[in-house]
C-alpha positions in Angstrom: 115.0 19.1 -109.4 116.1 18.9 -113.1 114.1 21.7 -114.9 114.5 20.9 -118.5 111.8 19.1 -119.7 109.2 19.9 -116.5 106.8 22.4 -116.7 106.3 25.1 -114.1 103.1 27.3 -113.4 104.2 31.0 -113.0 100.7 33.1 -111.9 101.1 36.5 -113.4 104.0 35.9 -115.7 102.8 38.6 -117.9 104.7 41.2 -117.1 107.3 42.6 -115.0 109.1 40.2 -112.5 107.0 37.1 -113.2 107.9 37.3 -117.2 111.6 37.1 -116.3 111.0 34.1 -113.6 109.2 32.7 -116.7 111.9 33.6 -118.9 114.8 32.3 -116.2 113.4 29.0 -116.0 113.2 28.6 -119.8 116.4 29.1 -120.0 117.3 26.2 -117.9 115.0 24.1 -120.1 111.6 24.4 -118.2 108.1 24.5 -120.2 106.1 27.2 -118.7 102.4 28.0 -117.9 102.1 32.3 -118.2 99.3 33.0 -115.8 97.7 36.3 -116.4 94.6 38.0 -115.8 94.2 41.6 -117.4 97.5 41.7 -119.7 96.3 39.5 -122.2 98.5 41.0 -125.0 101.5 40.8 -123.1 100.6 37.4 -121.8 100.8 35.9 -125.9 104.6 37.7 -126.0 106.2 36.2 -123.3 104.6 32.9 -124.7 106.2 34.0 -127.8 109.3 34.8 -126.2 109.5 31.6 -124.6 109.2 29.6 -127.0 111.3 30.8 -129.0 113.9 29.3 -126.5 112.8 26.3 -127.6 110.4 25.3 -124.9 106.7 25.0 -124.6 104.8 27.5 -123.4 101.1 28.5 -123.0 99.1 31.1 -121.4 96.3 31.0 -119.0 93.7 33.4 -117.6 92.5 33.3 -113.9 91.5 36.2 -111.4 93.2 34.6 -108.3 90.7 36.2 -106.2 88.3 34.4 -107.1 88.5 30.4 -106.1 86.5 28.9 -108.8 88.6 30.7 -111.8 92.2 29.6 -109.5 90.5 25.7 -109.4 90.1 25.8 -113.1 93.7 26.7 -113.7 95.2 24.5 -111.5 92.6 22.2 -113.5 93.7 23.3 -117.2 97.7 23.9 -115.7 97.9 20.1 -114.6 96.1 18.7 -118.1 98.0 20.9 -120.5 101.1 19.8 -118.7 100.8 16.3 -117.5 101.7 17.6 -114.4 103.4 20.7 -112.9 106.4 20.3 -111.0 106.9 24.0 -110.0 104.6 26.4 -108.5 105.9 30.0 -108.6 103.3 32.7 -106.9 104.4 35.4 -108.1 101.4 37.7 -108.9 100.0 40.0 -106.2 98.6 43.7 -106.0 100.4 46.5 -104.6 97.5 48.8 -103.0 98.4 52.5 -101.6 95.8 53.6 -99.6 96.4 55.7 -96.2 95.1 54.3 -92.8 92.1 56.6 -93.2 91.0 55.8 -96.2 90.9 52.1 -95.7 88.1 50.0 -96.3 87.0 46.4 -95.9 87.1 46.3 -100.1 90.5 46.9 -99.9 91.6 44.7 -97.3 89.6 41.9 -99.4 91.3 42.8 -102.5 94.9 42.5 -101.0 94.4 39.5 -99.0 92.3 37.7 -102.0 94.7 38.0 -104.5 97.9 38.1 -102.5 97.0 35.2 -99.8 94.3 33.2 -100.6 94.8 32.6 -104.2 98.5 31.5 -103.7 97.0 29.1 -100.9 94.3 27.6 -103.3 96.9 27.1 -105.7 99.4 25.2 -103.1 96.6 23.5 -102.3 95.7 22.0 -105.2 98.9 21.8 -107.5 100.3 20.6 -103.9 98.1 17.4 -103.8 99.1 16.4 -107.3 102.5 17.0 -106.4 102.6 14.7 -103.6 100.5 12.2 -105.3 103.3 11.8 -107.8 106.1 12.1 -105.1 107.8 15.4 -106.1 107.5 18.8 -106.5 108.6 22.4 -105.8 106.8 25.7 -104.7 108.5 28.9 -104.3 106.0 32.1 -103.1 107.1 35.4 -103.5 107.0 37.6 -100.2 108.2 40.9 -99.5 110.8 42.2 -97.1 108.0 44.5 -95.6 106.3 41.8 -94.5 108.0 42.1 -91.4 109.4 45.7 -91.9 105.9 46.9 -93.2 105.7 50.3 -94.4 102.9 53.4 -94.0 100.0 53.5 -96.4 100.4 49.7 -97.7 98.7 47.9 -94.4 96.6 44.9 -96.3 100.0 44.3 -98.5 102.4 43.7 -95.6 99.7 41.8 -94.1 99.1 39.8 -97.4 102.9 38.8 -97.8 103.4 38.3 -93.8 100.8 35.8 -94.5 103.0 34.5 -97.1 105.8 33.7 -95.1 103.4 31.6 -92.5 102.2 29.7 -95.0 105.1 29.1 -96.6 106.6 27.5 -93.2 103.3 26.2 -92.7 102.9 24.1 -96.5 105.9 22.8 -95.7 104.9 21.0 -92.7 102.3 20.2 -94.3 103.7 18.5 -97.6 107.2 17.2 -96.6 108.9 15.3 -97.2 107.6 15.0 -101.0 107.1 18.4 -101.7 109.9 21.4 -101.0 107.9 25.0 -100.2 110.2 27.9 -99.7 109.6 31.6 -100.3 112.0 34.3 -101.6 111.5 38.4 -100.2 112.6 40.7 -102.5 113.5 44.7 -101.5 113.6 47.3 -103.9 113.3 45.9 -107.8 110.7 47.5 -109.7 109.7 51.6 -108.5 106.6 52.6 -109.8 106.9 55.3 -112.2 105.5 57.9 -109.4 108.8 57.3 -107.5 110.7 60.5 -108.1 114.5 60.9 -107.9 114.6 62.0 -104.3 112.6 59.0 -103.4 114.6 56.8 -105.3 117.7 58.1 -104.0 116.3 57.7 -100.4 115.5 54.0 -101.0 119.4 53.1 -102.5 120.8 54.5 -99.5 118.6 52.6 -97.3 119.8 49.5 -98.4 123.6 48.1 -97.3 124.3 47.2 -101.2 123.5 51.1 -101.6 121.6 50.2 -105.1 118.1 48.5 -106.5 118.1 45.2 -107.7 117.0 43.8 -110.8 114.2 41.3 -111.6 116.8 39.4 -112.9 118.1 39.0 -109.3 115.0 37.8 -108.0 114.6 35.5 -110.6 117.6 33.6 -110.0 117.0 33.4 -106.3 113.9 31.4 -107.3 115.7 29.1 -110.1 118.4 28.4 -107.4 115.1 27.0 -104.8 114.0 25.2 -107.8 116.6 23.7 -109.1 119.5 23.0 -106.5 118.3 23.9 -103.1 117.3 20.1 -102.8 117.7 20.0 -98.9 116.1 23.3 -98.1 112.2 23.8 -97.7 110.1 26.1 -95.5 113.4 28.5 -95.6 112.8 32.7 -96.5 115.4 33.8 -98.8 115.8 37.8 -98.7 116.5 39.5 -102.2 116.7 43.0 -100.7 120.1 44.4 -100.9 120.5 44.1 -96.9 117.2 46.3 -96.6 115.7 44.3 -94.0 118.2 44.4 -91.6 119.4 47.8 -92.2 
């Protein structure tokens, strides 16, 4: 797929690793939709920063939890742009709670926003695509989706889902539309992480160091832009953390 001059649809391009997806595909040319529900502020600066790269650029507000709100932006994405050509889910929560403090609230808050909202938006950004005859999604996973980790059960579930329906919108849209999903490892540590957990999680990866947003960002410009003959395919971003 040629990037420059398409727009893509990156849901909670805000902040964090969705602004530099956003930021990577701009680069290449590619007019961008900044999804963003709370960050409002930081939503108008990556549209700032984008454009200033010479591309358009807008921002649009959605709780992906909620179906009605996710409709309307696939709504508004696919009228501001004529079209989107790229999907990248890229938003999610990130919920701690211990086993024994679970509670069907939290379950519905991982599985809303992490699951069902992408889905919603394959769905309908997926139908336009195929109507026109092309089009790309990339979903963002996790490596713990199938490593899942203590305290963060509704996540790994959330992102496990991810990689079925992944494999599973590929059926389901080929051989117009090209769905693949990338798993990052350790990127981003919370703030909370102190230096003994951070050292713990460099030496449990092969690559014995984090990666960068950056890294993850290219993995998905490479799905979008030259992997033309994969689709349905996981691509792990984690340092060798999965198999470790």
């Amino acid at each position: 797929m040629e990037l420059a001059g398409r727009w893509a649809l990156v849901t909670g391009a805000a902040r964090r690793v969705g602004r530099i997806i956003a930021r990577t595909l701009a680069e290449r040319g590619a007019n961008v939709v900044v999804h963003f529900h709370h960050s409002a502020d930081a939503a108008a600066a990556t549209v700032r920063e984008l454009t200033g790269l010479g591309v358009e650029a807008c921002a649009l507000r959605a709780d992906l939890a909620r179906a009605d709100e996710v409709a309307a932006l696939a709504q508004e994405a696919e009228a501001r742009s004529g079209g989107i050509a790229l999907l990248v889910n890229n938003a999610s929560n990130y919920l701690r709670v211990p086993f024994d403090e679970l509670t069907e609230e939290v379950w519905d808050a991982s599985l809303d926003t992490n699951l069902k909202g992408p889905f919603l938006l394959a769905l309908h950004l997926g139908r336009a695509m195929r109507t026109r005859g092309e089009g790309c999604i990339v979903n963002l996973a996790d490596w713990a989706a199938e490593r899942p980790y203590v305290d963060y059960l509704p996540y790994c579930v959330s992102k496990a889902g991810i990689i079925c329906l992944t494999k599973a919108l590929a059926k389901e849209l080929a051989p117009t539309v090209r769905v693949n999903a990338v798993a990052p490892g350790p990127v981003l540590l919370g703030e909370e992480v102190g230096d003994a957990e951070r050292a713990a999680i460099v030496r449990a990866t092969l690559l014995r160091r984090l990666g960068t947003p950056e890294d993850v960002a290219r993995c998905v410009r490479f799905l979008a832009e030259e992997a033309d003959f994969a689709t349905g395919a996981i691509y792990h971003v984690d340092g060798g953390r999965l198999i470790a």
